[in-house]
N, C-alpha and C positions, 0 to 999 in steps of 0.2 A: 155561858155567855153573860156578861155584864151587864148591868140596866142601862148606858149610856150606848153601848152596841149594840140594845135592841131597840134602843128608842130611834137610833141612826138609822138601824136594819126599815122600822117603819115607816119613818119618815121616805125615805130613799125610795121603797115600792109604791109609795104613796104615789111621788112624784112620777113613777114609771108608769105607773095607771092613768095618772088624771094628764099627763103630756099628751098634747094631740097637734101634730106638726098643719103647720097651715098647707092649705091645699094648693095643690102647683099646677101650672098648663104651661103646656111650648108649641111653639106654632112659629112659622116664617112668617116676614115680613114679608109686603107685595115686590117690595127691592131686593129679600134676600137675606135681612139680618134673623139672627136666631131671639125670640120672646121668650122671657120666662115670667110668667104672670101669677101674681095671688091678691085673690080679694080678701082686705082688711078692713071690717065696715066699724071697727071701736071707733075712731077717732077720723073727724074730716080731712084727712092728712094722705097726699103722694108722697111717696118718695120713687125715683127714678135714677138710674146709675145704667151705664151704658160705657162696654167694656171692649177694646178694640186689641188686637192682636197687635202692639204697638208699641213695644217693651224695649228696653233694652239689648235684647234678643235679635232685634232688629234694626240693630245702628250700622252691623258689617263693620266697613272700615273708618265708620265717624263716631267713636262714644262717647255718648251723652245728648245725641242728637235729638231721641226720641224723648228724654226729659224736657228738651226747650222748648220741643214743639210742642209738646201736653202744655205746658206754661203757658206758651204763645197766642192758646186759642182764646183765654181769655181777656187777651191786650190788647181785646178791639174787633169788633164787630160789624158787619151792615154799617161802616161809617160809625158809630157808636164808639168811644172810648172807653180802655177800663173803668176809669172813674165812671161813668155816664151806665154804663151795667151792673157797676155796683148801686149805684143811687136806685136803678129801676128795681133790683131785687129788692135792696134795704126797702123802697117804699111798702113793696109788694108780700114783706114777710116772706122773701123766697130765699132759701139758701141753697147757693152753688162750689162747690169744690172739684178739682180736679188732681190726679195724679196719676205716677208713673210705677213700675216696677221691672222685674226683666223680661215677664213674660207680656204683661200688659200694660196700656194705655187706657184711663178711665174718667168720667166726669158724674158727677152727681149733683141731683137736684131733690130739692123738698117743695113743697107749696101746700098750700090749704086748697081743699077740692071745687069752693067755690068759683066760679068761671072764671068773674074780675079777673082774680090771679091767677087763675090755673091758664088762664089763656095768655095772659103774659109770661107764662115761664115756661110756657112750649116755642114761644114765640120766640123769647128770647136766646132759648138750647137751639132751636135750629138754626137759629140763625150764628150763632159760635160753632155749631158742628159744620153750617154748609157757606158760610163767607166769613171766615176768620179773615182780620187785615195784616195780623203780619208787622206791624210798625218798626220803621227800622231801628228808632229809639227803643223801642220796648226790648228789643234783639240786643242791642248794645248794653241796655241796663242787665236783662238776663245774664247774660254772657260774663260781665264783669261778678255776677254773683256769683256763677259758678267758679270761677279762678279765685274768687275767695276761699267759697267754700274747700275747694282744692287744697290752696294755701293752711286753714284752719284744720283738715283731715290729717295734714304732715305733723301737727300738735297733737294730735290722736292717736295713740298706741291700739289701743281698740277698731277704731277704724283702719290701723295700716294693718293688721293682722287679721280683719275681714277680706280687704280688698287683695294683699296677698294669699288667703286660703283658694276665693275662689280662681284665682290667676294658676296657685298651684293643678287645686280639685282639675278644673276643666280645660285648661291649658287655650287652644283654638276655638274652642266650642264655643260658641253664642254668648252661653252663662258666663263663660270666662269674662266677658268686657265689661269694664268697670260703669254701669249706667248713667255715674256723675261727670263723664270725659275723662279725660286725659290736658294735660298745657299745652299738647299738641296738637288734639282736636277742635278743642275749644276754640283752636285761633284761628281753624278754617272754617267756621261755622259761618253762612250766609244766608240770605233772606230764600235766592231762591232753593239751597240746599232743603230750609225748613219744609217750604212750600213742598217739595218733593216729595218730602217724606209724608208728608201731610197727605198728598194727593194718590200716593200708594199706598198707606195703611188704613186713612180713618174714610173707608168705605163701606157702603153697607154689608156687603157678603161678608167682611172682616168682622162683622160687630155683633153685641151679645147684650140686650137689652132686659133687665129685670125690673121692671116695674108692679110698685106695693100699694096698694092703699085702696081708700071708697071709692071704687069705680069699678063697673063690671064688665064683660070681659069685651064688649061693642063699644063701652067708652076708650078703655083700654088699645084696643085697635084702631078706631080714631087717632087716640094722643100719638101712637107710633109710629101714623102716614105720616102727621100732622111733623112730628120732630124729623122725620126722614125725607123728609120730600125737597126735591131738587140734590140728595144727596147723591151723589153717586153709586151704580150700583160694583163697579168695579171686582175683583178678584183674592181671594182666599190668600191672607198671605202663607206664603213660602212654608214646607213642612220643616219643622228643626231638626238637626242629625242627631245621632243616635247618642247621646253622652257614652266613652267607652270608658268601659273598669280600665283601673290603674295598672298597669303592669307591677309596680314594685311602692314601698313605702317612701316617704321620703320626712327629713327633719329637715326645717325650716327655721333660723334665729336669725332675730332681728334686732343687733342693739339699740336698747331707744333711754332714754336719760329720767328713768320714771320709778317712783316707790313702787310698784307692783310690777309685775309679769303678765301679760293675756295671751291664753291659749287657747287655739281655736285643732280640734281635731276633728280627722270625718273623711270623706270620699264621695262620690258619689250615689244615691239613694233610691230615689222611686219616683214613678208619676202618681198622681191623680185617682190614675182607676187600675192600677196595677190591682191583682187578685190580694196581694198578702198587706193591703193598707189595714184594714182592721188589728190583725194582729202587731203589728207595729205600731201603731198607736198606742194600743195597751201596752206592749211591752216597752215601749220608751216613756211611755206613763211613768212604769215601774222603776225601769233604768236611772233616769233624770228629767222625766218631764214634771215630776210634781214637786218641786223646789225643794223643800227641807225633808218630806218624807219617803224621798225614793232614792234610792241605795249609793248614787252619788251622792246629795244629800247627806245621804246618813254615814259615809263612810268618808269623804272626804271633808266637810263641812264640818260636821257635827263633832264627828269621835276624835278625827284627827286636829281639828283647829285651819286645814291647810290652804281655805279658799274662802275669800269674800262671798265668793257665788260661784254656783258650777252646773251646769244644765245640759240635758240633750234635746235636738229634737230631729226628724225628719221634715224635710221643707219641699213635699211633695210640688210637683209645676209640670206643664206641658212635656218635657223630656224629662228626665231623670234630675231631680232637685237635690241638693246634698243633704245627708247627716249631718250634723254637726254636734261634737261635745264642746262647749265652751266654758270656761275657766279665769278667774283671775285670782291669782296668789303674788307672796313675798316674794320677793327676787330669790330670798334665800333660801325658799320652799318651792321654785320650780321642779328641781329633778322629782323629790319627791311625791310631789302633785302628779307627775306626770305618772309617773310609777305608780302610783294607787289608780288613780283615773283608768290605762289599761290592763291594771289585773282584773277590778270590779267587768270593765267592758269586756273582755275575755271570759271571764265567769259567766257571765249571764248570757253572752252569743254560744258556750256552750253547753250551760246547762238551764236557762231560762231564771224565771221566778219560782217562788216556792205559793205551794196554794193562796198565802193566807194574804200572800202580796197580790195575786191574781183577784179573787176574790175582795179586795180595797178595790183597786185596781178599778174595777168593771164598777162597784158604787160610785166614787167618786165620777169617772167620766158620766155614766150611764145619769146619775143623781144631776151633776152640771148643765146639764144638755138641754135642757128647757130655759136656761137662761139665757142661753143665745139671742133669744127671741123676745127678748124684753120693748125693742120697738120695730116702727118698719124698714128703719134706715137699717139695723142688724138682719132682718129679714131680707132685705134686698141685696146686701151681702152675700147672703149663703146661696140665692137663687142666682144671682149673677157667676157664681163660683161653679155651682150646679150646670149655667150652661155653656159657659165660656169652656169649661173642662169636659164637656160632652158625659156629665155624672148623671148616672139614673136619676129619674125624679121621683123615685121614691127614697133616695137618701136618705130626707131626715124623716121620715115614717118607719123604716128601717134599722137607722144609726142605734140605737139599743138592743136593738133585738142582733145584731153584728157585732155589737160590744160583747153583750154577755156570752153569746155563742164561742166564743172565744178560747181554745183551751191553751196550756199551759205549751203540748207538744204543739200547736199551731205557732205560737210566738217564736219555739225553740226552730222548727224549718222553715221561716219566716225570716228570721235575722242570720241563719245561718246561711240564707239565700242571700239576702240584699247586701252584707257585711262582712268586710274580709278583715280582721284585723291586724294582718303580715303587710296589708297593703293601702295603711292610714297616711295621708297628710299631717303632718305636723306642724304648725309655725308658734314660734312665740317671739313676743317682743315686749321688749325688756331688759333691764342690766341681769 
């Protein structure tokens, strides 16, 4: 073994010794949302993020509903104006953000734990979680930006070979609906449709609250009567259906008037807490999740010349989230791309990694893993993800000792399970 291998080797055990994942509690709200709490007393600082079942997943037959409405909550408040809540944050050193995705609807908040403020920005969260105004201007401006944004995705090769993979992957299924609308939806969008959606999603029992920082665990339960109150306690949204495996493969081309080609390959995947996440990590580690050093990487990238970039990963969520290989090459190195892409994917779904990739593999993740945690807003992440997903809380106390435990035949009936490679999506777009 080389001195730069052993000095990695030590460094790496170093970090797996001296890692010690911050300590977690869960507990219901008095209304019903789920808590995920850790005391972080380094620095005077909350952070709070509060996660609603309110995704994309949940638009039915309106998409992109549930993005205007994550917008909408901060376009006005208890009478208060956007401008008028941002002025009170700005004064107050408080920062507020909000977004969407397909599984979830979410808002975050920072403050310094001093009262002044801290009391202003519970004041001000509850009051955008429990009297949003809705402004019909605000509605109108949104709306004109998503038909942009629309407009400007059609310029997008990248994005029309996203939004067509999932349309292929899932077809009816939830995941299938494009979360940014459709020109179609977008033009029935109304004030009280938001309201609606508003009034059935962002309810307490719906909701997943992680809050981080210098407060202990009575203060903590204060701030969350305190942001919850007068909220509604209303109903669990709706369980999603089952994503089903693809019956057959399919190719997908899309001409599009562009120097490159992007290909998006994959199917269907895994949830959350399925049993064989650990070993699919590692092994898409290996596959293509670690850029330049892992076998896509090294074999399509590097040796061959064939691709600007090319990656895998598993996009674990509530139902079955997709795989995906993604790809961009020449127009005039499509076939070829593709053809190296599933012999590598085939290889390795049936015979895995070889030790010495396994063994990377498990340092690099295992080695990474403490850097999550660099602050509290990364922390409030992982615990909000923790309970929105109904994840053990022991996770990240866990997460290394799941990494290395890992073997080579776990990866190989792991992806031989979740992975069919006679039954991939294909789309590319491009000359």
């Amino acid at each position: 073994m080389n001195k730069r291998l052993i000095t990695f080797t030590a460094l790496f055990s170093l970090s797996f010794c001296l890692f010690a994942s911050p300590k977690i509690e869960r507990w219901k709200s008095a209304n019903g949302a789920t808590v995920v709490y850790s005391q972080v007393k380094e620095l005077p600082i909350l952070d709070i993020r509060i996660i609603f079942a309110a995704g994309a997943s949940r638009d039915n037959n309106l998409p992109g509903i549930a993005s205007i409405t994550n917008s909408m909550l901060s376009e006005g408040a208890a009478g208060k104006s956007a401008n008028h809540l941002s002025e009170i944050f700005d004064s107050h050193g408080i920062n507020f953000s909000s977004g969407s995705a397909r599984d979830m609807g979410w808002l975050d908040i920072r403050t310094v734990t001093d009262p002044q403020h801290l009391n202003i920005a519970i004041t001000q969260l509850n009051q955008i979680l429990t009297q949003p105004d809705f402004p019909e201007d605000a509605i109108q401006r949104l709306t004109k930006q998503m038909q942009v944004g629309l407009r400007q995705k059609k310029q997008s090769p990248g994005a029309i070979a996203r939004e067509q993979f999932y349309k292929a992957v899932y077809g009816s299924h939830p995941y299938g609906i494009p979360p940014q609308g459709t020109e179609e939806s977008i033009k029935q969008f109304s004030r009280e449709k938001i309201i609606a959606f508003y009034k059935k999603y962002y309810v307490a029992v719906n909701a997943t609250v992680a809050i981080v920082g210098d407060v202990d665990r009575k203060e903590a339960q204060q701030i969350i009567d305190k942001i919850f109150n007068n909220l509604p306690q209303g109903k669990h949204a709706e369980t999603l259906p089952v994503a089903a495996d693809l019956k057959k493969g399919e190719k997908i081309a899309i001409e599009f008037d562009s120097e490159q080609t992007h290909i998006f390959i994959g199917q269907p995947g895994i949830r959350k807490t399925d049993k064989e996440y650990f070993p699919l990590v590692v092994g898409n580690h290996i596959l293509g999740g670690n850029a330049l050093l892992s076998i896509l990487g090294e074999e399509v990238r590097k040796k061959r010349g064939l691709a600007y970039s090319v990656y895998s990963h598993f996009s674990p969520m509530l139902d079955r989230g997709p795989f995906i290989i993604g790809c961009q090459t020449q127009n005039s190195r499509k076939d070829e791309s593709l053809k190296t892409i599933n012999k590598y994917l085939r290889e390795f779904i049936k015979n895995g990694p070889t030790e010495k990739q396994l063994t990377q593999a498990k340092m690099n993740l295992s080695g990474s893993f403490p850097l999550g945690f660099a602050s509290n807003s990364s922390i409030a992440g992982w615990l909000g993800n923790i309970g929105f997903y109904n994840m053990p809380l022991d996770y990240l106390d866990s997460y290394q000792e799941n990494i290395n435990k890992v073997t080579k035949a776990d990866i190989i009936a792991a992806f031989q399970k979740a992975l069919n490679p006679e039954k991939m999506i294909t789309v590319t777009v491009g000359r």
